[in-house]
MIMAR-243549 format. One record per residue (C-alpha): x negated, y, z negated; residue in one letter. Coordinates in steps of 0.1 Angstrom, whole numbers, padded with zeros to 4 digits, always signed. Each point is the difference from the previous one (the first is absolute). Last residue first. Layout:
# residues N
XYZA ...
END
This chain:
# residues 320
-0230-0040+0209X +0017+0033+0001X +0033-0022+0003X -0010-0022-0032X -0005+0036-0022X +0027+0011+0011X +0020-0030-0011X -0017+0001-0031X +0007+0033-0010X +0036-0005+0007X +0006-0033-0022X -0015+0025-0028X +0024+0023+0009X +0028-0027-0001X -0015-0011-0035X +0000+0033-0018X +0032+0010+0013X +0017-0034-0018X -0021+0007-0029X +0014+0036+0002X +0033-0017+0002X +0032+0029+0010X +0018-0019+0025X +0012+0026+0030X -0003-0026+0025X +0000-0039-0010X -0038-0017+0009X -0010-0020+0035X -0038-0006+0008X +0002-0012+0035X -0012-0031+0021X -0002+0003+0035X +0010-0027+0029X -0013+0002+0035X +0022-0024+0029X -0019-0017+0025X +0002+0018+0034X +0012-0014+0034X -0020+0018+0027X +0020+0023+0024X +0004-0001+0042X +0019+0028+0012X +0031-0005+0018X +0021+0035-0004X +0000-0011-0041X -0019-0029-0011X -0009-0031+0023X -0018-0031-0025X -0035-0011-0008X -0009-0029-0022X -0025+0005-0025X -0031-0027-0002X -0009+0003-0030X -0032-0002-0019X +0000+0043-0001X +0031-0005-0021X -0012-0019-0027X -0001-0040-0001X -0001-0015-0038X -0005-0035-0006X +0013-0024-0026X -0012-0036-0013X -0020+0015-0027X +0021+0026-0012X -0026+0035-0005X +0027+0025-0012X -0021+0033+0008X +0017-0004+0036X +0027+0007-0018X -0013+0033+0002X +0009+0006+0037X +0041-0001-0007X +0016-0038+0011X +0016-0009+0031X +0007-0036-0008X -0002-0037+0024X +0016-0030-0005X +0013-0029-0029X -0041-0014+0008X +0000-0001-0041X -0035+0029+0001X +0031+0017+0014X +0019-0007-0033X -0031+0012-0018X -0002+0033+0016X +0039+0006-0006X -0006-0010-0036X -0030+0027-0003X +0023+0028+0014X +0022-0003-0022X +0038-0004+0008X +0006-0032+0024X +0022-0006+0026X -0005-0031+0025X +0002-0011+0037X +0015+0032+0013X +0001-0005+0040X -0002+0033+0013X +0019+0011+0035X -0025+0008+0024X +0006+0027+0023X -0036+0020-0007X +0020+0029-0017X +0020-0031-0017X -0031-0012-0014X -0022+0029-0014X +0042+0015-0012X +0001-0035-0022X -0036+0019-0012X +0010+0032-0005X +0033-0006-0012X -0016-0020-0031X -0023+0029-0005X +0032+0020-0006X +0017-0015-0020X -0029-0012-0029X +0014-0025-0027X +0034+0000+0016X -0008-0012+0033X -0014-0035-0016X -0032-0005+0009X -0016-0018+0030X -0012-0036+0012X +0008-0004+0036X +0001-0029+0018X -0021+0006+0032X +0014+0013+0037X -0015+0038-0009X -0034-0016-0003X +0001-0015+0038X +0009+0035+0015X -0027+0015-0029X -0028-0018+0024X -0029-0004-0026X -0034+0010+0013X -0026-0020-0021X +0018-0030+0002X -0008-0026-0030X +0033+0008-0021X +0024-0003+0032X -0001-0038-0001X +0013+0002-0037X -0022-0017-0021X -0016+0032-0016X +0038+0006-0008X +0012+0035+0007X -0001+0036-0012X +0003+0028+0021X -0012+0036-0008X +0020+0030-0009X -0014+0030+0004X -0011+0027-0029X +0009+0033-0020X -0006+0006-0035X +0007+0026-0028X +0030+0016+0013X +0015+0020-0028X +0035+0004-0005X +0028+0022-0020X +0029-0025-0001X +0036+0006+0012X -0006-0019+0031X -0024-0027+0000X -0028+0001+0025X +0001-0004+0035X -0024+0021+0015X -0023-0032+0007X +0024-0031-0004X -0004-0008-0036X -0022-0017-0033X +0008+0016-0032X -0019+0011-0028X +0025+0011-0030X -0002+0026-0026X +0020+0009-0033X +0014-0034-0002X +0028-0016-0027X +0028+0033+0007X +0028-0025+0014X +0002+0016+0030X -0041+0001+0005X +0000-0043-0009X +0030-0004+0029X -0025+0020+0024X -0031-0023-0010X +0019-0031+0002X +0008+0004+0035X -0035+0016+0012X -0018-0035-0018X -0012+0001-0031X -0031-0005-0023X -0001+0018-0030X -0029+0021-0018X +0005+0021-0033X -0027+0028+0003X -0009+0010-0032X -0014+0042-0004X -0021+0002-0023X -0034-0012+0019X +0006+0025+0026X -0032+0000+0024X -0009-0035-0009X +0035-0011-0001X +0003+0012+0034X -0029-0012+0014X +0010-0034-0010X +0036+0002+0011X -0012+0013+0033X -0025-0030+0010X +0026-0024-0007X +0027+0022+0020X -0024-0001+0030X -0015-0032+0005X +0032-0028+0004X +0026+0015-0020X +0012+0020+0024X +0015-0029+0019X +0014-0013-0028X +0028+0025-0003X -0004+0025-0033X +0018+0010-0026X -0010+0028-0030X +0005+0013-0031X -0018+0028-0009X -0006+0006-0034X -0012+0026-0024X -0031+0024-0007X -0016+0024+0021X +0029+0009+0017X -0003+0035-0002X +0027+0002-0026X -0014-0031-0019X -0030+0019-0003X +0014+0026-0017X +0024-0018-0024X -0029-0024-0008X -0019+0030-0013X +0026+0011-0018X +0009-0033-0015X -0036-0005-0015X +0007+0017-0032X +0027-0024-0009X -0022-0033+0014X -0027+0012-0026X +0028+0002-0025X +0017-0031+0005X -0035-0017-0004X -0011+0020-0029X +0035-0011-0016X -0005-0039+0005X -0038+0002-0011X +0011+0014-0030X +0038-0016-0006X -0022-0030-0019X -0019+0018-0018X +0029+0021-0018X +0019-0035-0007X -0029-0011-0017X -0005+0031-0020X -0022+0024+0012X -0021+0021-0029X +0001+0031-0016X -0025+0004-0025X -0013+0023-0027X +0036+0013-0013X +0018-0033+0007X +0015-0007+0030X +0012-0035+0018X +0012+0007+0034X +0026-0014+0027X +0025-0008-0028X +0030-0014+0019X +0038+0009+0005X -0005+0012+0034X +0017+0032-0008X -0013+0006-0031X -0037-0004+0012X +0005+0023+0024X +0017+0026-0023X -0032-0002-0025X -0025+0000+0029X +0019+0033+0012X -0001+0012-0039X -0040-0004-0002X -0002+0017+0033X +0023+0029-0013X -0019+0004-0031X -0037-0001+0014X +0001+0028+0023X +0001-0002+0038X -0025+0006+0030X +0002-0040+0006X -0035-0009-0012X +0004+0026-0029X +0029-0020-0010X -0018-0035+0000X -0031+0015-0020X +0022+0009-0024X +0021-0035+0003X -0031-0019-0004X -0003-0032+0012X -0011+0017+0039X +0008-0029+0021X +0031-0009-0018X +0008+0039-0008X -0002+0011+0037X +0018-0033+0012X +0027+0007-0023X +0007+0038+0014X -0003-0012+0032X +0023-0026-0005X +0027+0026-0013X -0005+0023+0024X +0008-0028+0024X +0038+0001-0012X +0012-0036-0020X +0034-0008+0016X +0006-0025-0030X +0030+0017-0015X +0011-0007-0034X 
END
């Protein structure tokens, strides 16, 4: 016989188990007594066990009826909540958002997002995974992200993704606090642009890479890559190493190596070249942004609930 009980059915036994009384059972349910009593009858048939003893002053649960109870008024509760999960899982009030992130953002900002986030949508789980830009676009073909934060040239964020820029900054130099440059306070980029080079691969972020081999070749230099690392943190470290000098986004910076300075822009000296019809320019270090990147078109509420939340905050830090 077929044990695809209907929830009718577990209504009608929770009414009489809580009630014991199959008058006061029916009346509970807007029904008459025969039809309950017959319901109880069929659902005890089908699952081939006595869920009540009854006698004409008592009914009572046997111990098979006592020990469905609490399982049955559970599946019921989460029955009658469906409806309300349905509408807030349609505006994303409940569900997942799975998403990557490069390191650099997870210095200050992401960390303080994911907490004000849950706070403000405590039902919705935010399923966190570091990755660099490479790994990130293989993870949106295969379907495993929803949303990705990805570090870029500015303007230059994946095609084919809907975007978000969420942080723009310079990129500062890194170097050994032994190096003899370390203890200038104007640091001649000439002499920097002759140092081994510690950089990323090209694939993790294209067009930041150009940036920075185009920082040397604009200057004439030609650079000397010492080392590739991926993260951001390993490159620092290998610097700390004395294997040469990185470009690395501002918020390293948060990444406190003993061993390892930091010079911004305004703490070197620039070397000037002739532009077009002979004017003199100032070299310029390379700005890198970092973008909330999601699939166009992709019906997630949660998803929707997250970028506009990512939104919000942005305003919020630009009217600051």
């Amino acid at each position: 016989m077929s044990r695809n009980i209907e929830l009718r059915a577990w209504r009608q036994f929770l009414a009489v188990a809580e009630e014991l009384h199959f008058g006061r059972a029916a009346a509970r349910l807007h029904m008459t007594q025969p039809p309950v009593t017959q319901a109880i009858a069929q659902l005890e048939k089908a699952l081939e066990v006595r869920l009540f003893d009854r006698t004409r002053r008592r009914v009572a649960l046997t111990p098979a009826g006592e020990a469905l109870l609490p399982e049955v008024s559970e599946l019921l509760a989460r029955a009658n909540s469906l409806p309300e999960r349905a509408r807030a899982a349609a505006a994303g009030e409940v569900g997942r958002v799975r998403l990557a992130f490069v390191s650099t953002i997870g210095f200050e900002q992401l960390p303080a997002w994911v907490r004000d986030f849950r706070a403000a949508s405590p039902d919705v789980a935010l399923e966190l995974v570091e990755a660099t830009g490479d790994v990130q676009l293989e993870a949106f073909a295969r379907g495993d992200i929803d949303a990705g934060l990805m570090l870029h040239s500015p303007g230059a964020a994946p095609p084919g993704l809907e975007s978000l820029s969420v942080a723009q900054e310079q990129l500062v130099l890194a170097l050994p606090s032994r190096h003899p440059l370390a203890s200038r306070s104007d640091v001649p980029l000439d002499e920097v642009l002759a140092e081994p080079l510690v950089i990323f691969p090209r694939r993790i972020v294209p067009s930041l890479h150009d940036a920075i081999l185009g920082l040397y070749h604009g200057t004439g230099r030609v650079p000397v890559v010492a080392q590739e690392a991926i993260q951001m943190q390993t490159i620092v470290n290998l610097v700390w190493g004395g294997l040469g000098v990185a470009w690395v986004p501002e918020s390293v910076m948060q990444f406190r190596r003993a061993g390892v300075v930091y010079r911004k822009a305004d703490e070197l000296v620039l070397p000037v070249r002739r532009g077009g019809r002979g004017k003199k320019v100032a070299a310029t270090l390379p700005d890198c942004e970092t973008s909330l990147v999601w699939p166009p078109e992709v019906e997630r509420p949660a998803l929707q609930r997250f970028v506009q939340f990512v939104q919000r905050q942005r305003q919020r830090a630009q009217a600051q």
